[in-house]
C-alpha positions as CSV (number, residue, x, y, z in Angstrom):
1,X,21.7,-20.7,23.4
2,X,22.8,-17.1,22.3
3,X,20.6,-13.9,22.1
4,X,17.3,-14.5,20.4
5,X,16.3,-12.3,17.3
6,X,13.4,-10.8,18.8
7,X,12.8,-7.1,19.7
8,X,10.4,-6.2,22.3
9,X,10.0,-1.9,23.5
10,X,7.5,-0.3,25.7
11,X,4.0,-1.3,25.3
12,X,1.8,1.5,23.2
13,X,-0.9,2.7,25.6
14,X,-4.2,1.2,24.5
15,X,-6.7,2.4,22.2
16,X,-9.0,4.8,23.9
17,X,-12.7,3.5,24.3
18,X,-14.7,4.8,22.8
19,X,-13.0,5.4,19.4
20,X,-13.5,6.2,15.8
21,X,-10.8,6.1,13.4
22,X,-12.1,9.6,11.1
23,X,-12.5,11.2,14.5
24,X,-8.9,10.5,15.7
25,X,-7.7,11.3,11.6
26,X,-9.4,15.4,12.4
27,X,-9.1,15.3,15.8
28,X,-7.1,18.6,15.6
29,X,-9.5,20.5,13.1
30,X,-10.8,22.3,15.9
31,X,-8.2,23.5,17.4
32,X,-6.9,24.9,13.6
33,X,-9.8,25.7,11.8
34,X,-8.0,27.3,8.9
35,X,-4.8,25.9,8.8
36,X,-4.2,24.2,5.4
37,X,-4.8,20.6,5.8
38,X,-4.5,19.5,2.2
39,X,-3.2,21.2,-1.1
40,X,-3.7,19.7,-4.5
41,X,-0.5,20.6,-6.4
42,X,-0.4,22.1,-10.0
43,X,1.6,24.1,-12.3
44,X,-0.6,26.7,-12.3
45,X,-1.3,26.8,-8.8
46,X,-3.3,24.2,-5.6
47,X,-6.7,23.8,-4.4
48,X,-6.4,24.2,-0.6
49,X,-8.7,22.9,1.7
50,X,-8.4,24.6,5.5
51,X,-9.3,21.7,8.4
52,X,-12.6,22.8,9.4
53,X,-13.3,22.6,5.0
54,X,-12.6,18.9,5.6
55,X,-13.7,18.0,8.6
56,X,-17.3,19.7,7.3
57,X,-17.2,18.0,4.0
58,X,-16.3,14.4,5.7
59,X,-18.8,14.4,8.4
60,X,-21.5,16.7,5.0
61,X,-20.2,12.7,3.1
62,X,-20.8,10.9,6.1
63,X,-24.3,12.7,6.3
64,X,-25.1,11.9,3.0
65,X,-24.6,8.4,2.8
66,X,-26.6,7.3,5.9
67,X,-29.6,9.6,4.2
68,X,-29.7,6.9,1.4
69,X,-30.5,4.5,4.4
70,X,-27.1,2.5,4.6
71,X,-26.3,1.3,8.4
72,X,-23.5,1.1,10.4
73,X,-21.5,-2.1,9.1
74,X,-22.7,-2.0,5.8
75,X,-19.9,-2.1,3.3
76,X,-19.2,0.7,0.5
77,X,-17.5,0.0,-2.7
78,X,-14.7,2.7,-3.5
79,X,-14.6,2.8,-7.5
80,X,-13.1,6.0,-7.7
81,X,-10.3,8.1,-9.1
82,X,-7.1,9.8,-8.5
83,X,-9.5,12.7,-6.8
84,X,-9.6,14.3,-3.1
85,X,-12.8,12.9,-2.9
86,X,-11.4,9.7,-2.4
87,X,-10.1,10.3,0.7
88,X,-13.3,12.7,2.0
89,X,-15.7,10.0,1.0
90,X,-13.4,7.1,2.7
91,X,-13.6,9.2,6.1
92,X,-17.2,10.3,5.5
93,X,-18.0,6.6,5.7
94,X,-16.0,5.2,9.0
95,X,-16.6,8.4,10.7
96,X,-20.5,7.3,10.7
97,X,-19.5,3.5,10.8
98,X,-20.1,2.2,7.8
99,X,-17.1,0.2,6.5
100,X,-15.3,1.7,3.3
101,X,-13.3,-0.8,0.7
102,X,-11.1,0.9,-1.5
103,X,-9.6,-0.5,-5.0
104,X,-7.9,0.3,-7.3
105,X,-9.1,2.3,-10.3
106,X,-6.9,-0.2,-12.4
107,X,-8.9,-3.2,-11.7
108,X,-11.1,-4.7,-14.4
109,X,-14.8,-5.6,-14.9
110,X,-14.3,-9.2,-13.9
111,X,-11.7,-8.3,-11.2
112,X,-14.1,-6.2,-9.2
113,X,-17.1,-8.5,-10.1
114,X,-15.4,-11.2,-7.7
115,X,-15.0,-8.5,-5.2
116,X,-18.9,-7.6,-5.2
117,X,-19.6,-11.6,-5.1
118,X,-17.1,-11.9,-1.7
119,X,-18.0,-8.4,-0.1
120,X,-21.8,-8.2,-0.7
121,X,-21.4,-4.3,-0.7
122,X,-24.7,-1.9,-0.2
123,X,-23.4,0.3,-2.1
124,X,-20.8,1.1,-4.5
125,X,-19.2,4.7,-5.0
126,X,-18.3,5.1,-9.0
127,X,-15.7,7.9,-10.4
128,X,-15.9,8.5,-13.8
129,X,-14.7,6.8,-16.8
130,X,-13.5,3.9,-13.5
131,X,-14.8,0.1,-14.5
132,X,-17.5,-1.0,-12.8
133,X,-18.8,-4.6,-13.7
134,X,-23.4,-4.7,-14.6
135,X,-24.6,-5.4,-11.0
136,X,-27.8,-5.0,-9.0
137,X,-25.8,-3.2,-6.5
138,X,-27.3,0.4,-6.1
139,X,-24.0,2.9,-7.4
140,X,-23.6,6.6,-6.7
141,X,-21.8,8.5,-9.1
142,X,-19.2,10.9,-8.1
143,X,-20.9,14.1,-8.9
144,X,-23.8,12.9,-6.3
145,X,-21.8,11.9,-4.1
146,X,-19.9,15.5,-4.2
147,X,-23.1,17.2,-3.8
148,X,-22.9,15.4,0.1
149,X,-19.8,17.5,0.9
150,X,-22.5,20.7,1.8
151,X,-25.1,18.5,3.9
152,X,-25.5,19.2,7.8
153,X,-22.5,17.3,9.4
154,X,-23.1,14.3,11.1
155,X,-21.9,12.9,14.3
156,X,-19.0,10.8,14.9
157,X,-20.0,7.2,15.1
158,X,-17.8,6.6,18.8
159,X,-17.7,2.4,19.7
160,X,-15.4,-0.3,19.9
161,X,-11.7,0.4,18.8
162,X,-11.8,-3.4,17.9
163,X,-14.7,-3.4,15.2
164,X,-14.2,-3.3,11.5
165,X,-13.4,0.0,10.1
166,X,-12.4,-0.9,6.7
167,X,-11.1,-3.3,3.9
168,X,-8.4,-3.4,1.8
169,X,-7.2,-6.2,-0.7
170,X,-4.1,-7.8,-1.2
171,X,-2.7,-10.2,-3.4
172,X,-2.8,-13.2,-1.6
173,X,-0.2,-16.4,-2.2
174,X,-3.0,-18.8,-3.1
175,X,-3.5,-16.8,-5.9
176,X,-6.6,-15.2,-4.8
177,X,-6.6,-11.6,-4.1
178,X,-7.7,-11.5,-0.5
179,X,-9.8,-8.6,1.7
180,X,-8.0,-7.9,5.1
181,X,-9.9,-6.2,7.5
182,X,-9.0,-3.9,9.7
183,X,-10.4,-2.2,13.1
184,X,-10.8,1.1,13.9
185,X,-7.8,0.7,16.4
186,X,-5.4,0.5,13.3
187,X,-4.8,4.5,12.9
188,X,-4.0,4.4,16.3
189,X,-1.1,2.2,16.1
190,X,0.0,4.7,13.0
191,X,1.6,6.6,15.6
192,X,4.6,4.3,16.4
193,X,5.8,5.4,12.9
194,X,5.8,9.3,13.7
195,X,8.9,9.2,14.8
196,X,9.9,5.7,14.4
197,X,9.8,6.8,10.8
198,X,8.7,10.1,9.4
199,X,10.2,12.5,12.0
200,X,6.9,14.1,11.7
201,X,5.8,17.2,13.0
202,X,2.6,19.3,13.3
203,X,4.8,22.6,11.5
204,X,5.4,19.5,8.5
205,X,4.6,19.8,5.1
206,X,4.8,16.5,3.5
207,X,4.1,15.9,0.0
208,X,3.5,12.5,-1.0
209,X,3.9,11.3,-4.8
210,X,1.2,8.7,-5.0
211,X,-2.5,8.7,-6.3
212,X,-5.2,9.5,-3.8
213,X,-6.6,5.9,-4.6
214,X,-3.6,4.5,-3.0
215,X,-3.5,3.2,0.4
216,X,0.3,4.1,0.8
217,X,-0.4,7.7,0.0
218,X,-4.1,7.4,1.9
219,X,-2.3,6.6,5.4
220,X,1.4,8.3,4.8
221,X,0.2,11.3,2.7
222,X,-2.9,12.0,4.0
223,X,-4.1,10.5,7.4
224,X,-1.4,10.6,9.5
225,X,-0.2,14.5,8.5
226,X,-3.4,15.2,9.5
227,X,-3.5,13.2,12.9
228,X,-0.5,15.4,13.6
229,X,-2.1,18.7,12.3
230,X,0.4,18.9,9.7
231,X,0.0,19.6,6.0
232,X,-0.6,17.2,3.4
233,X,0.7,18.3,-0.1
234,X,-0.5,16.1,-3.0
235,X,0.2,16.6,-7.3
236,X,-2.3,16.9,-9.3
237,X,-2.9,13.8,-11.8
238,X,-1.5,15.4,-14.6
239,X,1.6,16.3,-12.7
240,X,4.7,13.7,-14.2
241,X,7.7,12.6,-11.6
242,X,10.0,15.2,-13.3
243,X,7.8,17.8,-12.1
244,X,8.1,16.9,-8.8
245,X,11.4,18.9,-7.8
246,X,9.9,22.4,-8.5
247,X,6.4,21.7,-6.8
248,X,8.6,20.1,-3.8
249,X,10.5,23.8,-3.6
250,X,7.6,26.1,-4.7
251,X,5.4,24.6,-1.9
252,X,8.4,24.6,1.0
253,X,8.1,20.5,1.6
254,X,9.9,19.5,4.1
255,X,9.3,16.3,3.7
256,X,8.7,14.3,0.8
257,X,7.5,10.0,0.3
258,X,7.4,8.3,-3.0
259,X,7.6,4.8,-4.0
260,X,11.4,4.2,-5.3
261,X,10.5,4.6,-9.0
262,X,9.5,7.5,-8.0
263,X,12.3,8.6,-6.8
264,X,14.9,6.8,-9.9
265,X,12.4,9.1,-12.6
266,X,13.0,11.9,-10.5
267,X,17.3,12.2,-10.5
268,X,18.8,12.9,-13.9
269,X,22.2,12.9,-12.3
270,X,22.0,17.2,-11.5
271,X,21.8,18.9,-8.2
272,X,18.0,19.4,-6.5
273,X,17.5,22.4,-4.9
274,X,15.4,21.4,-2.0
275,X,15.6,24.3,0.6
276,X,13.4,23.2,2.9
277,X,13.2,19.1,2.7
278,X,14.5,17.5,5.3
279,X,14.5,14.4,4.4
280,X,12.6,11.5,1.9
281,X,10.5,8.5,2.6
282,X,10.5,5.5,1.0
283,X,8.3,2.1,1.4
284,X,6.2,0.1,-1.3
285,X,9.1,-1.8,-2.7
286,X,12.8,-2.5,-2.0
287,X,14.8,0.6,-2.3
288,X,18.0,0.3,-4.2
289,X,21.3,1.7,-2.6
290,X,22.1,3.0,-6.2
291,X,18.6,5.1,-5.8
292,X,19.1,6.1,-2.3
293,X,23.1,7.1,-2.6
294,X,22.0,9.3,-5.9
295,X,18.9,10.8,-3.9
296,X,21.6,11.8,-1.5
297,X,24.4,12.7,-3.7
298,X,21.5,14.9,-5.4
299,X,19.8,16.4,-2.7
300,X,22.0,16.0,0.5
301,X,19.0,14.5,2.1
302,X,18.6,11.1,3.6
303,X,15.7,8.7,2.3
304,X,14.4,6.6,5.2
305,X,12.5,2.9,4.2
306,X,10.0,1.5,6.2
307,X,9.0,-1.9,5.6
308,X,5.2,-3.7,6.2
309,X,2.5,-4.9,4.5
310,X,-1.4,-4.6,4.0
311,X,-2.1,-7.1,7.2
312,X,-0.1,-4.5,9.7
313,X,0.9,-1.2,7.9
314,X,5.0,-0.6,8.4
315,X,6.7,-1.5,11.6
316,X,9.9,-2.2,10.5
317,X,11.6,1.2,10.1
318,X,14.9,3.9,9.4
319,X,14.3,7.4,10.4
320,X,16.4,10.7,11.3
321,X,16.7,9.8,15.2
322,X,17.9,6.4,14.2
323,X,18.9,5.9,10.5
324,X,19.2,2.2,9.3
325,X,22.3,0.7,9.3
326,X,24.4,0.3,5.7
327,X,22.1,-2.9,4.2
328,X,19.3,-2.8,6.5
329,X,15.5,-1.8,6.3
330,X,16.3,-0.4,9.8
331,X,15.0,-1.3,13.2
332,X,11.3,-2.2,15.0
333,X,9.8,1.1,15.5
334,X,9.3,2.3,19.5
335,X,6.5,0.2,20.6
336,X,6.2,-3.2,18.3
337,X,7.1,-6.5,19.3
338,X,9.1,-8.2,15.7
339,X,10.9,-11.0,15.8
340,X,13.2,-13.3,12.9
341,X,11.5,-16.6,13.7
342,X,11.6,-20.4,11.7
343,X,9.6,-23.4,12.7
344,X,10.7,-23.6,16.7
345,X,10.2,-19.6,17.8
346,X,12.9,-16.9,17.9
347,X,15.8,-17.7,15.6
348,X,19.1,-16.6,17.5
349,X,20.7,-13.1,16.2
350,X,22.6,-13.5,12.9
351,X,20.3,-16.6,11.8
352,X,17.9,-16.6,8.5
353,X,14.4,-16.5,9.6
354,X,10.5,-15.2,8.9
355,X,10.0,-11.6,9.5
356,X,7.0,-11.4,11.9
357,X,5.1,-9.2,14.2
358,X,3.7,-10.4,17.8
359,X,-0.1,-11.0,17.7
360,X,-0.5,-8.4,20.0
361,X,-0.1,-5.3,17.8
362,X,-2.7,-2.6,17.5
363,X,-2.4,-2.3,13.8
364,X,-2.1,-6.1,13.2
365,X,-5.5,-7.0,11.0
366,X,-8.8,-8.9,12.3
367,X,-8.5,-11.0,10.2
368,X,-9.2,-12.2,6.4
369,X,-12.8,-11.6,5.3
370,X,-14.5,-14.9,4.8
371,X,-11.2,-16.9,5.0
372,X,-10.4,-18.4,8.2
373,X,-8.2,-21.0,7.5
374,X,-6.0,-18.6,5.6
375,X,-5.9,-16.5,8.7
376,X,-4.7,-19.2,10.9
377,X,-2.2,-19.8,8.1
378,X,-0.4,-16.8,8.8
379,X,0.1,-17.4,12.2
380,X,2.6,-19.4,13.9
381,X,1.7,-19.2,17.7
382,X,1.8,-15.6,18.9
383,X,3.3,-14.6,15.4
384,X,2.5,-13.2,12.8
385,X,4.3,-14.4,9.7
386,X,4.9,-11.8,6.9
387,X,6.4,-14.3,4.3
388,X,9.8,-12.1,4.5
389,X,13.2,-13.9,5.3
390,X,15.4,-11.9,6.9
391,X,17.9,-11.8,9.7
392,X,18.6,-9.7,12.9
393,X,21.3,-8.3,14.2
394,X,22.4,-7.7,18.0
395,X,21.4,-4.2,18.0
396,X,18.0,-5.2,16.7
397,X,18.6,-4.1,12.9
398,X,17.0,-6.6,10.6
399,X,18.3,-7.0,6.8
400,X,16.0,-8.2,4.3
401,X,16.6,-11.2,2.5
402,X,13.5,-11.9,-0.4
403,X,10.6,-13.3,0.1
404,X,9.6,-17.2,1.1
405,X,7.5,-17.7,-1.7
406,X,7.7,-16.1,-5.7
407,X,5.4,-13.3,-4.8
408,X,6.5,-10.1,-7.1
409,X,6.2,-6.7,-6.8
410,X,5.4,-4.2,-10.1
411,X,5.6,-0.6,-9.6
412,X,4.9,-1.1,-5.8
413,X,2.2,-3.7,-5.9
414,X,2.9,-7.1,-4.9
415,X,1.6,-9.3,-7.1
416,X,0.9,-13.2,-6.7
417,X,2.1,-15.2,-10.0
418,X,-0.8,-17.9,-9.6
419,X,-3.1,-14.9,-9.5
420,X,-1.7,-14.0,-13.2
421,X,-1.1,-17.0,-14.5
422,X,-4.8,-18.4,-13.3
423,X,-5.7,-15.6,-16.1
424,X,-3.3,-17.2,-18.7
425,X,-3.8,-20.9,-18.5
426,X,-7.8,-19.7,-19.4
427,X,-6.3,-18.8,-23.1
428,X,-7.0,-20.9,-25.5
429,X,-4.3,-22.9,-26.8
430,X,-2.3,-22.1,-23.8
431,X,-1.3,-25.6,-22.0
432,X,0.5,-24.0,-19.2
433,X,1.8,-20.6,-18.0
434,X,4.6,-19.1,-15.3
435,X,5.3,-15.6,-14.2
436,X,7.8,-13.4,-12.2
437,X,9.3,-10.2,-12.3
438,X,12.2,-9.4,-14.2
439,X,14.8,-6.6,-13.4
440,X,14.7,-4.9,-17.0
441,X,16.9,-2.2,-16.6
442,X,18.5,-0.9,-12.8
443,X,15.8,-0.5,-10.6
444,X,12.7,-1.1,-12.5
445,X,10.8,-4.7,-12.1
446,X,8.2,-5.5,-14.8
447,X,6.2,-8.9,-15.3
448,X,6.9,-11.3,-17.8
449,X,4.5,-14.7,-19.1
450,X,6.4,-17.8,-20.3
451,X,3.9,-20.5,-21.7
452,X,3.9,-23.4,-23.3
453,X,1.4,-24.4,-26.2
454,X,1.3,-26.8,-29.4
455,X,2.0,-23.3,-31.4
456,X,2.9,-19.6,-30.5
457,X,-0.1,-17.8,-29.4
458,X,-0.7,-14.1,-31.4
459,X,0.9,-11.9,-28.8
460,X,-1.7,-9.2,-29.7
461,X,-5.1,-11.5,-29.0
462,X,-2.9,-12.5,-25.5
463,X,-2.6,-8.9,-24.9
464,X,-6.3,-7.9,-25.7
465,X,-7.0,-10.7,-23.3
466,X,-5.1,-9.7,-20.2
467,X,-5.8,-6.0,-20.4
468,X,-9.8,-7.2,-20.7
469,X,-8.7,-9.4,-17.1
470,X,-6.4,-8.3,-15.1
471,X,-5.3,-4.6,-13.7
472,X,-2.6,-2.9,-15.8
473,X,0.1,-3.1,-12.7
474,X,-0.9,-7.5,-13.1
475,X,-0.2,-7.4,-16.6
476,X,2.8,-8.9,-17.8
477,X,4.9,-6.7,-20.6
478,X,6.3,-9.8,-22.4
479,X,5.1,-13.6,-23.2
480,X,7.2,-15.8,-24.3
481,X,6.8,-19.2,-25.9
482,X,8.7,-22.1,-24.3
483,X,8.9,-26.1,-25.1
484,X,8.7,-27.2,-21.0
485,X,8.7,-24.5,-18.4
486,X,11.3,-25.0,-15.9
487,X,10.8,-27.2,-12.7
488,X,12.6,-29.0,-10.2
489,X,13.0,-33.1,-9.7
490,X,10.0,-32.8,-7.8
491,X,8.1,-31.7,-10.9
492,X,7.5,-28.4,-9.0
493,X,7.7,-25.6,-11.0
494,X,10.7,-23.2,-10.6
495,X,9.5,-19.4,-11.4
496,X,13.2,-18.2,-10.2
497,X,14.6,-20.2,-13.4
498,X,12.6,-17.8,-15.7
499,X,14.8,-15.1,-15.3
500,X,18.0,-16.8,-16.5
501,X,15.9,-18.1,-19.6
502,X,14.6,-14.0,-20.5
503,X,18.2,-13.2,-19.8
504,X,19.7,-16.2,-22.6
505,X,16.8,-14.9,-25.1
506,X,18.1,-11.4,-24.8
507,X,21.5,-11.9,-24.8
508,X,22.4,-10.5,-20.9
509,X,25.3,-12.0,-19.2
């Protein structure tokens, strides 16, 4: 037998007992008090909040919320906005133990009423003008729970680095969106990816495109600049991707991470004048070598990819010390254990197999909340299986080859089809339904709904329906009316054979 695809480096220390994840995120406010830990970027100027400003308004939160009698390992309901006091109220609540659950603002009334039934919250956290279901689940609105930020601080809740810290949901492949929950030990496995992606420094200024409410931007745009005692830079909501360039030189970034839409409504084929970046990062979705030779050709900075998922963060990885070779995502960062595996183990190097990661990671999840046979689903001994073919090289470079299943991926969120079309086949008049995601243009993915019914359904009541049910980023953008959906001798039905059929009703080669 040859060399096996499997990547083992040295062994991160372990998590330090006792631990709390907030208290390892401002672990460096004291020691820089009023360096700038976070600026909210505008046109007509930031909001800057120094360290010891958001260490005292976290632990003010954290305060705050135990005052209205909520106990460690109660769970809190994030329904809020693209505002900073996402992430002040997210760390306000691990840092006194309670275990925060953000969503996403998109999500509808009946989306997040599922949620409440599953996570039994004590108390949900509500933004303005955000959806939030009728429910006898006490709610604190955002102006009260600002008013916290100026309360006495509290103490850091210090315990075991393997109890739940938090919750975070991701479309699952049975359809059903599921809640992966993670121990406090997961930030500390975030620092594998400090060099092993970001080339991150404490003198960094990173500005990250994303929405506060996002978990990409929460732990690469926020949290782990500020585990380094770096600066986080983040645009304002109003600010629009071609807007980006100027804010990226007026503010000195030296580092910038987007999704890769981001980045393709960003170059309009003229030269960026980028002083001080050093270089991009890119994760969410499968960056395009068209986006990432005109990011370079524009910029004459490289974009490094990492590549993960909700159950384990990134750990597949390019970055400056070690940029990915030509068609790769790049290499395991320093310290994980990732391997290419099929039924038997450890494929040999060159062979298609499973991305996976060794049970043994730090920032490897608990566990699915109320879903243990899923759990042990994703598991094939000691590995974790990500659902992601790919294949290994012999100096450990992995190149990605799709996914197993038809999961898609809209704008960054992946997105399971029986999720959408569970939705759909509820329609009346609707027999049955298929979605995937369609390449509509280069680079941009959108959802599309073929269906098949006695008659064509009124696109507009369809429409009404799926905005009413399912988050805008689940929505599909087209439906289209079909005699037999497509399916294989099996009678299995074949979602890859929807996009030659959108292509034949648009006339595309």
């Amino acid at each position: 037998m040859g060399m096996l695809s499997e990547s083992h480096s040295d062994v991160l220390p372990p998590c330090p007992a006792p631990f709390n994840l907030a208290a390892h995120v401002l672990g460096r406010a004291g020691e820089r008090p009023d360096k700038i830990a976070l600026a909210v970027l505008r046109l007509g100027g930031s909001e800057r909040w120094s360290y010891a400003k958001l260490e005292s308004a976290v632990l003010g939160t954290g305060t705050g919320l135990l005052q209205l009698g909520l106990a460690p390992g109660d769970r809190v309901l994030m329904r809020l906005g693209n505002t900073v006091e996402f992430p002040i109220a997210y760390l306000g609540a691990i840092a006194v133990g309670l275990v925060p659950v953000p969503t996403s603002s998109q999500l509808t009334a009946p989306e997040v009423a599922k949620m409440i039934d599953a996570l039994e919250p004590a108390l949900i956290l509500r933004g303005p003008g955000i959806t939030c279901p009728d429910t006898d689940v006490p709610i604190l609105d955002q102006p009260d729970l600002e008013t916290m930020r100026d309360l006495p601080p509290a103490d850091y809740a210090m315990g075991d680095p393997d109890r739940l810290a938090y919750i975070i949901y991701t479309s699952g492949t049975s359809g059903v969106p599921r809640a992966v929950c993670h121990a406090h030990r997961a930030i500390w496995a975030r620092q594998m990816m400090m060099q092993g992606w970001y080339g991150l420094h404490a003198q960094d200024r990173l500005l990250h495109a994303g929405a506060f409410n996002w978990t990409y931007t929460l732990g690469t745009g926020l949290m782990d600049p500020w585990t380094m005692g770096a600066t986080a830079l983040i645009p304002d909501a109003e600010i629009e991707p071609a807007q980006l360039p100027l804010l990226l030189k007026r503010h000195d970034a030296t580092i910038f991470a987007a999704a890769p839409g981001v980045y393709r409504k960003m170059l309009t084929g003229e030269a960026l004048s980028l002083p001080k970046l050093r270089h991009g990062l890119a994760a969410g979705e499968k960056l395009s070598d068209t986006i990432r030779h005109a990011w370079e050709d524009a910029t004459g900075t490289a974009v490094h990819e990492a590549y993960g998922m909700s159950e384990c963060s990134t750990f597949i990885s390019a970055s400056p010390d070690h940029p990915a070779t030509p068609g790769t995502l790049g290499r395991p960062q320093p310290g994980r254990s990732v391997a290419v595996v099929n039924e038997d183990g450890p494929v040999e190097i060159g062979q298609e197999g499973t991305i996976a990661v060794h049970e043994s990671d730090p920032g490897l999840m608990l566990g699915y909340l109320k879903a243990e046979g899923a759990t042990r689903d994703k598991f094939q001994g000691e590995w974790f299986l990500t659902g992601d073919q790919g294949m290994m090289d012999a100096a450990g470079d992995i190149t990605y080859l799709g996914r197993a299943d038809d999961m898609m991926n809209a704008g960054g969120f992946r997105v399971s089809p029986l999720e959408v079309e569970a939705v759909l086949n509820a329609f009346p008049g609707i027999t049955q339904s298929a979605v995937t995601d369609i390449e509509v243009k280069q680079d941009a993915r959108v959802i599309m709904a073929f269906y098949t019914a006695p008659e064509r359904v009124d696109p507009d009541a369809l429409q009404a329906y799926v905005t009413e049910n399912l988050a805008a980023y689940k929505r599909p953008r087209g439906f289209y009316h079909l005699d037999a959906l497509p399916t294989g001798a099996n009678g299995k039905l074949l979602r890859r054979a929807l996009r030659p059929i959108y292509k034949a009703q648009h006339g595309q080669a």
